[in-house]
Biopython code that builds the backbone (N, CA, C, O; Angstrom):
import numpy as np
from Bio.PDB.StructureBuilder import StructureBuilder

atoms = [
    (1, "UNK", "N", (13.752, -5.405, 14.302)),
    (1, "UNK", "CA", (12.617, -4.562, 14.017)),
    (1, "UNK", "C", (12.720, -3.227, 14.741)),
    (1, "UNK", "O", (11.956, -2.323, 14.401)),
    (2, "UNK", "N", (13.778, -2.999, 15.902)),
    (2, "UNK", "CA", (13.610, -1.941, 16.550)),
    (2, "UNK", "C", (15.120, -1.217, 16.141)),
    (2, "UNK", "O", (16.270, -1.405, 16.538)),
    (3, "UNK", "N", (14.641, -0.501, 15.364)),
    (3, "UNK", "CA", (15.854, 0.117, 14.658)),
    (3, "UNK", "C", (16.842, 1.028, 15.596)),
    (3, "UNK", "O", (18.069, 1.098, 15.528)),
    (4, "UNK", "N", (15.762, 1.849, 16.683)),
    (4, "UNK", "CA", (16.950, 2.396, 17.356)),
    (4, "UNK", "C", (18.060, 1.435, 18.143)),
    (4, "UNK", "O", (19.195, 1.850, 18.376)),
    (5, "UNK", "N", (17.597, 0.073, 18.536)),
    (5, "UNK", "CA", (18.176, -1.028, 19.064)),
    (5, "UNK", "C", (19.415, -1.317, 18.463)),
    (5, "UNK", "O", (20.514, -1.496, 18.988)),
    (6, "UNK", "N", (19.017, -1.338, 17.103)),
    (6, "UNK", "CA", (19.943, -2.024, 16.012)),
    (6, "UNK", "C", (20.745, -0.740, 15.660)),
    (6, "UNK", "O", (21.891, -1.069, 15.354)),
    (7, "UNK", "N", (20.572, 0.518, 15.596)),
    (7, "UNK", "CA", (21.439, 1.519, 15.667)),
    (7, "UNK", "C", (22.685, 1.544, 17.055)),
    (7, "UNK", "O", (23.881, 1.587, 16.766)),
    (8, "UNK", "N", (22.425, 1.525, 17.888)),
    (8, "UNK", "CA", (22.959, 1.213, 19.156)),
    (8, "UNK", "C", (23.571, -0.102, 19.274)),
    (8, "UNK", "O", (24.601, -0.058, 19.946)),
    (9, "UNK", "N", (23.323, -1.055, 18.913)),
    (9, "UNK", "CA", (24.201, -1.926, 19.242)),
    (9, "UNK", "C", (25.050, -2.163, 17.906)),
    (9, "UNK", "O", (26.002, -2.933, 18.035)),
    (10, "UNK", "N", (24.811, -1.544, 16.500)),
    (10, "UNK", "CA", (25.523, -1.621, 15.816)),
    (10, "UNK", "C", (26.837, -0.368, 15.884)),
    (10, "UNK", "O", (27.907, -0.386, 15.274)),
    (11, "UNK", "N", (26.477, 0.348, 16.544)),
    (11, "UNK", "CA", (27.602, 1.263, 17.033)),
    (11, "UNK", "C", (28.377, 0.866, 17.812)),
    (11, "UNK", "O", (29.554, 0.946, 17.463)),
    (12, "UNK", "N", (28.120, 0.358, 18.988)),
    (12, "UNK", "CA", (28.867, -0.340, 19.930)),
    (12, "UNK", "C", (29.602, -1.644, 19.007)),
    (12, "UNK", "O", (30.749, -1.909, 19.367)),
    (13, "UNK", "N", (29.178, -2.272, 18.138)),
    (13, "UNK", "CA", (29.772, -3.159, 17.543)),
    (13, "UNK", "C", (31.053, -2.428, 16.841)),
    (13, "UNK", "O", (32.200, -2.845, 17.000)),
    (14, "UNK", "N", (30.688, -1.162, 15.956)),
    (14, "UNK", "CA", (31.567, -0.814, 15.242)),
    (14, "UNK", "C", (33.149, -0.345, 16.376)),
    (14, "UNK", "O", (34.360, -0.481, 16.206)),
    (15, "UNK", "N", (32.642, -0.001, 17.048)),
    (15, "UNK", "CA", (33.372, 0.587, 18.056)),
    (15, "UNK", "C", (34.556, -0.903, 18.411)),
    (15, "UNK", "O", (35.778, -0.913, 18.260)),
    (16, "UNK", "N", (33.722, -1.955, 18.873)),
    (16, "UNK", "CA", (34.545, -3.199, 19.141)),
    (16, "UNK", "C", (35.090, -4.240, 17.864)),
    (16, "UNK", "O", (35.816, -5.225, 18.000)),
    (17, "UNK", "N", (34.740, -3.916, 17.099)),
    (17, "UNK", "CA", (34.294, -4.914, 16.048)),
    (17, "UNK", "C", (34.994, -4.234, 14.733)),
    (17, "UNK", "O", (34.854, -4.956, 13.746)),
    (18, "UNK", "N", (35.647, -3.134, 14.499)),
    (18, "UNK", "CA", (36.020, -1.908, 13.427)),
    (18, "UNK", "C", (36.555, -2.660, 12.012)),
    (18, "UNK", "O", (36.834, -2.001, 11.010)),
    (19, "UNK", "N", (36.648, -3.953, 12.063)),
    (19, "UNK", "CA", (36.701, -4.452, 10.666)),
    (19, "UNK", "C", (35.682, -5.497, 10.612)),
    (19, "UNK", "O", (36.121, -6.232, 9.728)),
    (20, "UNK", "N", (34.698, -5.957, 10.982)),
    (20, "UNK", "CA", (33.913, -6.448, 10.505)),
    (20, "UNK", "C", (32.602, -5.914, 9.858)),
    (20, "UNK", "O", (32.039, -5.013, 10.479)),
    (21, "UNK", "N", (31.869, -6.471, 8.350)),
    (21, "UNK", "CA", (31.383, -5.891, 7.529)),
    (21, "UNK", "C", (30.402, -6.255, 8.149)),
    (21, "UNK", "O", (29.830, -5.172, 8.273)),
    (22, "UNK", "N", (29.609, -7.162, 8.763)),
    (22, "UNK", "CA", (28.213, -7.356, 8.579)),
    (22, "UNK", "C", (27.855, -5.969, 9.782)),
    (22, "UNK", "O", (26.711, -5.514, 9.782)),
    (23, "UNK", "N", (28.838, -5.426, 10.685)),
    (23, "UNK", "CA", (28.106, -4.475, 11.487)),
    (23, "UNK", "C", (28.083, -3.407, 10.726)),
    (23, "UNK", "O", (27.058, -2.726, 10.731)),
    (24, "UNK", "N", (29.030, -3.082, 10.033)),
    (24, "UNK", "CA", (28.538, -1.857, 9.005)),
    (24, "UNK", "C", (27.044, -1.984, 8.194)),
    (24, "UNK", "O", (26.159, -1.148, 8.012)),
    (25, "UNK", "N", (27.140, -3.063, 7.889)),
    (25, "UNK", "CA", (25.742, -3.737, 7.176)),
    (25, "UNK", "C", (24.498, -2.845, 8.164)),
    (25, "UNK", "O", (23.847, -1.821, 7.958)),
    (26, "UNK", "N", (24.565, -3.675, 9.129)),
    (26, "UNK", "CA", (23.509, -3.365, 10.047)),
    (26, "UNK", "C", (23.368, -1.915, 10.462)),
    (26, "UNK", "O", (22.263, -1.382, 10.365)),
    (27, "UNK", "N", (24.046, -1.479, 10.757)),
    (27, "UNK", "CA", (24.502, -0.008, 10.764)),
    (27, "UNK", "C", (23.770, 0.600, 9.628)),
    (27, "UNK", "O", (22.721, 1.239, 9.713)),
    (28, "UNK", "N", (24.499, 0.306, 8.461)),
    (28, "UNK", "CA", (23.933, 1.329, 7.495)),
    (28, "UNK", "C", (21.950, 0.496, 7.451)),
    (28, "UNK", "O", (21.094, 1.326, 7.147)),
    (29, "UNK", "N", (21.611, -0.445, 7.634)),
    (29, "UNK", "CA", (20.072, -0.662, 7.272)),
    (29, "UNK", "C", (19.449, 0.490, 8.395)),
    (29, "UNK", "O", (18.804, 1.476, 8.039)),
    (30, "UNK", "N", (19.810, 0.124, 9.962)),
    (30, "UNK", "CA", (19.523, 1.294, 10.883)),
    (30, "UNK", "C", (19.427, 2.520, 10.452)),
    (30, "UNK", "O", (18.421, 3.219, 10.573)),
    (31, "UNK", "N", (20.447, 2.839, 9.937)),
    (31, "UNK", "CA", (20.463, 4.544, 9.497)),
    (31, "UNK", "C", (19.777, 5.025, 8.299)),
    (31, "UNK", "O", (19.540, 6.218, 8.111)),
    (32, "UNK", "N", (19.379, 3.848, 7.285)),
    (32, "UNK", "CA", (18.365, 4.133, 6.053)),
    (32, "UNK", "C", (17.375, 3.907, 6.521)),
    (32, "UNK", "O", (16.467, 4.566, 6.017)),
    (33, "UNK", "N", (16.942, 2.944, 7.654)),
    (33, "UNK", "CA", (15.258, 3.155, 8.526)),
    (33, "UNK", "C", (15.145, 4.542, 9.285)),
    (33, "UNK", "O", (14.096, 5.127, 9.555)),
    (34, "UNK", "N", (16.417, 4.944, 9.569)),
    (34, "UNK", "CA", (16.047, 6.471, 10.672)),
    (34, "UNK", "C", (16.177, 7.145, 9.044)),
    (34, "UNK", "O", (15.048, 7.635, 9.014)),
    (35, "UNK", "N", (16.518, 7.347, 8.271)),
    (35, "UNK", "CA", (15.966, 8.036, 6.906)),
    (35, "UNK", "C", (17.449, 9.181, 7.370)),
    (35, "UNK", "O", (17.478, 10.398, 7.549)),
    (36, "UNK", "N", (18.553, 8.115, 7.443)),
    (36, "UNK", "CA", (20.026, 9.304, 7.458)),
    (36, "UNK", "C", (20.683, 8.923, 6.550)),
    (36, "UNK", "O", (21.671, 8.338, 6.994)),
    (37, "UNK", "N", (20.657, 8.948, 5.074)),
    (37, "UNK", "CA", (20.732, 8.503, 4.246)),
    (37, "UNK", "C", (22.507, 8.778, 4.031)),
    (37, "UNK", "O", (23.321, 7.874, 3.843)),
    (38, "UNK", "N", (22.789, 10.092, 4.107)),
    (38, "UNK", "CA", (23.838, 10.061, 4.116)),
    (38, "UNK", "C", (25.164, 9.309, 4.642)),
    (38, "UNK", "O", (26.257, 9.004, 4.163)),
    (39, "UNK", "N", (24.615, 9.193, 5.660)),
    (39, "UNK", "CA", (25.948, 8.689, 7.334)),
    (39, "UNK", "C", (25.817, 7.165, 6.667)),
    (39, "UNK", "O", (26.880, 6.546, 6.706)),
    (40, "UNK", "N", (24.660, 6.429, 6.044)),
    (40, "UNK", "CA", (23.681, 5.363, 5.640)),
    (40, "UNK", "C", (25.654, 5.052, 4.635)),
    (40, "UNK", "O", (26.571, 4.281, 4.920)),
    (41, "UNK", "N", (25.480, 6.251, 3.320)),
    (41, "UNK", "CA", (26.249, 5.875, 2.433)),
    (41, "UNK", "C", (27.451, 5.704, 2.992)),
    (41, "UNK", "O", (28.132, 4.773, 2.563)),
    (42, "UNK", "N", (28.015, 6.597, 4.124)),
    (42, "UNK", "CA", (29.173, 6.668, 4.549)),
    (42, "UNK", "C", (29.463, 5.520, 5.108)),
    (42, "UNK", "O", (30.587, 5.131, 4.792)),
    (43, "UNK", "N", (28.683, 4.571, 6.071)),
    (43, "UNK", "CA", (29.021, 3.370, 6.603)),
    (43, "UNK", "C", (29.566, 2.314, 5.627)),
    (43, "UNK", "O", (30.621, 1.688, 5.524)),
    (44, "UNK", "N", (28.097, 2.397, 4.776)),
    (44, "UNK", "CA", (28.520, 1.229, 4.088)),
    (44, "UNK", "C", (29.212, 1.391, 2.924)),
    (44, "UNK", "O", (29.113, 0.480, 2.102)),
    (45, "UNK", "N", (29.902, 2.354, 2.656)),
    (45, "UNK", "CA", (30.923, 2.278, 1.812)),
    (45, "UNK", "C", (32.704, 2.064, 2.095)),
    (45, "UNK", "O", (33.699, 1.733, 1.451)),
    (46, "UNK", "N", (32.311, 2.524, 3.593)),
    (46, "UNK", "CA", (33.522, 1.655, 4.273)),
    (46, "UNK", "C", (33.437, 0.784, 4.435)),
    (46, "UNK", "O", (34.522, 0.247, 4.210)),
    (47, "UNK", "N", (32.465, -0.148, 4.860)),
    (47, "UNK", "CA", (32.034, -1.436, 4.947)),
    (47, "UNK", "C", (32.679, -2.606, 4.111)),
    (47, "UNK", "O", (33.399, -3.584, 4.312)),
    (48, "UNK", "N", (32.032, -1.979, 3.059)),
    (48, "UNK", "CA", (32.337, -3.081, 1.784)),
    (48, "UNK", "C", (33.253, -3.188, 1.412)),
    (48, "UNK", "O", (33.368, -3.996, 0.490)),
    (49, "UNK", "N", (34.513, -2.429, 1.896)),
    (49, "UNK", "CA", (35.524, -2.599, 1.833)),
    (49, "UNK", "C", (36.441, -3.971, 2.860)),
    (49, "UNK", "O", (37.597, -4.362, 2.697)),
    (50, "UNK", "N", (35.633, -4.340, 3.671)),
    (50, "UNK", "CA", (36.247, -5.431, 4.831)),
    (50, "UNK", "C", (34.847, -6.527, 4.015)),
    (50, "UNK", "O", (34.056, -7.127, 4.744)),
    (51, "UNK", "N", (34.781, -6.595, 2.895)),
    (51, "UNK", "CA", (33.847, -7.887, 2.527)),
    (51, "UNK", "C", (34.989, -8.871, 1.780)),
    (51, "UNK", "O", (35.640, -8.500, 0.804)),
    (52, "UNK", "N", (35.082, -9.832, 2.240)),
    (52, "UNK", "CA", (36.383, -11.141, 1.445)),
    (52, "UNK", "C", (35.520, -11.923, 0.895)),
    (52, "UNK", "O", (34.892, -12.489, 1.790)),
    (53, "UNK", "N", (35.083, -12.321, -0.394)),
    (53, "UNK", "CA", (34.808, -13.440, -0.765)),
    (53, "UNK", "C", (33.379, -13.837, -0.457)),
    (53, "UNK", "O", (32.770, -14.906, -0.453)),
    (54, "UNK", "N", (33.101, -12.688, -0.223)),
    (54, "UNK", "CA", (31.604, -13.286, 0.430)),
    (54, "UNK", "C", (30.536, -12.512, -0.429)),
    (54, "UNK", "O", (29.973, -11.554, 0.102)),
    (55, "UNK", "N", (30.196, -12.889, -1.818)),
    (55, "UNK", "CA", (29.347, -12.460, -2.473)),
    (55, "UNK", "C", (27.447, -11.869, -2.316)),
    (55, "UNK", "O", (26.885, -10.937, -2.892)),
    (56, "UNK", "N", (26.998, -12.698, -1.483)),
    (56, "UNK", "CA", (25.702, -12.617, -1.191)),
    (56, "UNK", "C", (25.902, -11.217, -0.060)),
    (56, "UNK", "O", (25.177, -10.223, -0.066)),
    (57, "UNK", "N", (26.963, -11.434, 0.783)),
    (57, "UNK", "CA", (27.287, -10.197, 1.838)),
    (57, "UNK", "C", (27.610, -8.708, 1.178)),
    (57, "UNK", "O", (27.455, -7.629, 1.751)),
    (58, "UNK", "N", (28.107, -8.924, -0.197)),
    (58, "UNK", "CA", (28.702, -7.746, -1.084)),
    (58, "UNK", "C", (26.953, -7.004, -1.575)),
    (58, "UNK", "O", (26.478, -5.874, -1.464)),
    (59, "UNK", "N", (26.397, -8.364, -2.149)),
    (59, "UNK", "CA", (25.309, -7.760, -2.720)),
    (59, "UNK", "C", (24.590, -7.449, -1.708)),
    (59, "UNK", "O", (24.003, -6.396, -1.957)),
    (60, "UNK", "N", (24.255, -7.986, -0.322)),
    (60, "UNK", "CA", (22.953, -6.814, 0.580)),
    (60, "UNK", "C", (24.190, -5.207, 0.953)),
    (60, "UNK", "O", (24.017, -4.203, 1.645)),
    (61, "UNK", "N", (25.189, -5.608, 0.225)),
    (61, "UNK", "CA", (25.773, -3.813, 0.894)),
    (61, "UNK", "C", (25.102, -3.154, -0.274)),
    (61, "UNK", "O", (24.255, -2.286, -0.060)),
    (62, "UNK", "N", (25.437, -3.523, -1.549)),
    (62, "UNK", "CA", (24.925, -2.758, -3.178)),
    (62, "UNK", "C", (23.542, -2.589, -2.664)),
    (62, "UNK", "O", (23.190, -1.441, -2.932)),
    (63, "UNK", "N", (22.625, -3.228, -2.053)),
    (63, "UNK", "CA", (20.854, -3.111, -2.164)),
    (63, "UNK", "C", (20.767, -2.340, -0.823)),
    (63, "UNK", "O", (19.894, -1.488, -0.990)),
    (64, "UNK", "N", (21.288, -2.242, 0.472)),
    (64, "UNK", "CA", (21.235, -0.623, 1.577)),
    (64, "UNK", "C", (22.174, 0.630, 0.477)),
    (64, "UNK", "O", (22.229, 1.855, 0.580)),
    (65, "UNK", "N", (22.628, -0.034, -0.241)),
    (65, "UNK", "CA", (23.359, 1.647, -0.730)),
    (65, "UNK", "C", (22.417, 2.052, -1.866)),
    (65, "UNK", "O", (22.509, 3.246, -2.153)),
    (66, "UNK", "N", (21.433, 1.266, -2.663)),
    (66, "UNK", "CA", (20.581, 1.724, -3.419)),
    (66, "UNK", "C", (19.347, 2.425, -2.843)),
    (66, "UNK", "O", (18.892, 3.526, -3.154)),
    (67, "UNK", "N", (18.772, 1.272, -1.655)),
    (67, "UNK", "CA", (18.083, 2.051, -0.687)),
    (67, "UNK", "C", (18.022, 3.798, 0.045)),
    (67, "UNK", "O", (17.210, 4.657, 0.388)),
    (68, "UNK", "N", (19.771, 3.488, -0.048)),
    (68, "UNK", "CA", (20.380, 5.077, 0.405)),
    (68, "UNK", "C", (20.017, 5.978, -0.548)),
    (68, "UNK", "O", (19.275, 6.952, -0.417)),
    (69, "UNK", "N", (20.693, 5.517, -1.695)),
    (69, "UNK", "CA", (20.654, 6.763, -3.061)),
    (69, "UNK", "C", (18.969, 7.124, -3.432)),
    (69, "UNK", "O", (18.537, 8.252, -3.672)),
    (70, "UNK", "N", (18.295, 6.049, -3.411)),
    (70, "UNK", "CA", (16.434, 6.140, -3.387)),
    (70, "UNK", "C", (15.885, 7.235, -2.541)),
    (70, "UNK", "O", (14.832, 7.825, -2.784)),
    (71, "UNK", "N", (16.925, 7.540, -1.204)),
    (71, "UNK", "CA", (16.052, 7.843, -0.446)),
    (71, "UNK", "C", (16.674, 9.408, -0.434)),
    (71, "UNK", "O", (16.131, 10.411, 0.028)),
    (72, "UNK", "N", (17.813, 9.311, -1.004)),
    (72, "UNK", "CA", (18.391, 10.910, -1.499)),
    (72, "UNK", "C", (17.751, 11.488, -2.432)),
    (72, "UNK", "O", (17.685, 12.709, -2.572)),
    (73, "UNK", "N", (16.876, 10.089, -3.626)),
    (73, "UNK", "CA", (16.511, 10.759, -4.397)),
    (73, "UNK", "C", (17.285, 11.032, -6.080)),
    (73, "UNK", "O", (16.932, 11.611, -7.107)),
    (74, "UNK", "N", (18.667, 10.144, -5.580)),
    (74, "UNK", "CA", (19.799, 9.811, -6.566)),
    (74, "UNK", "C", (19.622, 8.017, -7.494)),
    (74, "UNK", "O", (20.261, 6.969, -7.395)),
    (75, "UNK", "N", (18.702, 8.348, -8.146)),
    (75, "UNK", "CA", (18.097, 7.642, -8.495)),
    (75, "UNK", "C", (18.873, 6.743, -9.660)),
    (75, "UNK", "O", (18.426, 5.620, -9.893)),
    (76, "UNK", "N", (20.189, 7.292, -10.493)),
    (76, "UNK", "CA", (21.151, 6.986, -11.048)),
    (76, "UNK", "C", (21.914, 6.008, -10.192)),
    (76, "UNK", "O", (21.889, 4.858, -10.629)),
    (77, "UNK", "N", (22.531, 6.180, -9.166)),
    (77, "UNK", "CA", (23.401, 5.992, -8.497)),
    (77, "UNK", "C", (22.591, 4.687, -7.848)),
    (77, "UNK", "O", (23.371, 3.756, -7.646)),
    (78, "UNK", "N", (21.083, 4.369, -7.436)),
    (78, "UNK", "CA", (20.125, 3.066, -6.753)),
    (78, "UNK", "C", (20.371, 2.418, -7.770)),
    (78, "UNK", "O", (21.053, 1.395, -7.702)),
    (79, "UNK", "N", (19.824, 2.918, -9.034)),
    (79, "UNK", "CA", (20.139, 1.600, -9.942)),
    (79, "UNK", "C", (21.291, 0.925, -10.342)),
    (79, "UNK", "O", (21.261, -0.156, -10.931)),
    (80, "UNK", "N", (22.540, 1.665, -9.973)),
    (80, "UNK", "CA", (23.786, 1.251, -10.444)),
    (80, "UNK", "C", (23.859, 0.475, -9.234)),
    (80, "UNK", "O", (23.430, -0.677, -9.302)),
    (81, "UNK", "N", (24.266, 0.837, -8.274)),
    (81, "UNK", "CA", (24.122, -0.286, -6.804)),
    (81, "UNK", "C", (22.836, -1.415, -6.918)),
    (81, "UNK", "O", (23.015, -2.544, -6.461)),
    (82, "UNK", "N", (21.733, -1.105, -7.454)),
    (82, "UNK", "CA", (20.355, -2.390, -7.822)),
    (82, "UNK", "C", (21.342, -3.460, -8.317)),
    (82, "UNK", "O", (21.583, -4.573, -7.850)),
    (83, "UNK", "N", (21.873, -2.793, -9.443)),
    (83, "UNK", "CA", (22.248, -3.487, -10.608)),
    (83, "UNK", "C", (23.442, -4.647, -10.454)),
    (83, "UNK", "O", (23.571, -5.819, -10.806)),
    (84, "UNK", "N", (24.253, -3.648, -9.719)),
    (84, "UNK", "CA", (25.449, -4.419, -8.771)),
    (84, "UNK", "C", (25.210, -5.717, -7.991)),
    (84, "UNK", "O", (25.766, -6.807, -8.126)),
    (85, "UNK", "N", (24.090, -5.270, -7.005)),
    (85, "UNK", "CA", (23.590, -6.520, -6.539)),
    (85, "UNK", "C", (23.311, -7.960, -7.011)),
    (85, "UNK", "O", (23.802, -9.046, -6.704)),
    (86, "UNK", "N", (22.099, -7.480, -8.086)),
    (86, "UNK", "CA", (21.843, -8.378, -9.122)),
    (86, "UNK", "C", (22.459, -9.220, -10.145)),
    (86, "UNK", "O", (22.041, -10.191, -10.776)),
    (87, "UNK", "N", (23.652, -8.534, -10.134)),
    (87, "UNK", "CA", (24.783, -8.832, -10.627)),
    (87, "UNK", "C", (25.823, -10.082, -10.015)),
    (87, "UNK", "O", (26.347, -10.985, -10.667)),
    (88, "UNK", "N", (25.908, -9.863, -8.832)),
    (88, "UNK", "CA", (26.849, -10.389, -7.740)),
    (88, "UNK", "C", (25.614, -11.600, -7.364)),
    (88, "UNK", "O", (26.162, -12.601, -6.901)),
    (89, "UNK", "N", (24.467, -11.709, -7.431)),
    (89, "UNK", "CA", (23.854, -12.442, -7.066)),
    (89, "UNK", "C", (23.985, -13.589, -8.299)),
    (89, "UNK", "O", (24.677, -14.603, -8.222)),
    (90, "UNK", "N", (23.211, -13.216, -9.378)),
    (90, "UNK", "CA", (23.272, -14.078, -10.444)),
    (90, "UNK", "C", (24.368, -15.203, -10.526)),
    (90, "UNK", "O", (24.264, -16.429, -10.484)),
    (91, "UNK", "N", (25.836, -14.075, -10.704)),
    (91, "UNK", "CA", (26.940, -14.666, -10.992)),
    (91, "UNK", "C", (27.236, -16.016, -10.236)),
    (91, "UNK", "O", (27.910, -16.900, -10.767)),
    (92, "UNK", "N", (26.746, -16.126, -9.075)),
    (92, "UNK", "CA", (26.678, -16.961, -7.574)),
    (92, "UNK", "C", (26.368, -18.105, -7.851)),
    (92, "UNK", "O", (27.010, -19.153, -7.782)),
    (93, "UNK", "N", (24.785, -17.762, -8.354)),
    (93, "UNK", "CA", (24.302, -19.690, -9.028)),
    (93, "UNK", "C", (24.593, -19.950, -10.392)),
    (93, "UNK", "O", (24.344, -21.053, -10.877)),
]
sb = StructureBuilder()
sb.init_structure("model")
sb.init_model(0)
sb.init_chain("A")
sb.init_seg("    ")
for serial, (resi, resn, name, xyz) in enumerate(atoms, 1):
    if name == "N":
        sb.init_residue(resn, " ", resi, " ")
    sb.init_atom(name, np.array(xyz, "f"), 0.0, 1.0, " ", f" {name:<3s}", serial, name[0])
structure = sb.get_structure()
């Protein structure tokens, strides 16, 4: 709940941690609560790149990167990441 917390220790994670996705995860939710939408896309599009097999983990990256594009205002680009999600979720069950 305390986002600057979770900004900070998700940095320090990235720092120790530089291929694991769920700190990018966290990272980018931090940086779409501080409303840095950009740095937001930049994380987690590196991110999702260190996701293996882990579908439900793919789709909360698609739903912070829609969050991101919402909050740019790129409203094309939320629904294509919405959609992604929803997508990756379905397919699951």
């Amino acid at each position: 709940k305390n986002t600057n917390v979770l900004l900070s220790y998700s940095n320090v994670g990235l720092e120790l941690f530089p291929a694991q996705a769920f700190v990018y995860l966290m990272n980018g939710k931090a940086l779409n609560q501080n409303k840095d939408f950009k740095k937001a896309i930049e994380q987690l599009t590196n991110g999702i790149d260190f996701v293996i097999d882990d579908t439900t983990l793919e789709a909360d990256f698609y739903d912070e990167l829609a969050k991101s594009y919402n909050g740019l205002g790129n409203s094309k680009e939320a629904i294509k990441n919405k959609n992604k999600a929803l997508a990756l979720r379905k397919n699951k069950n």
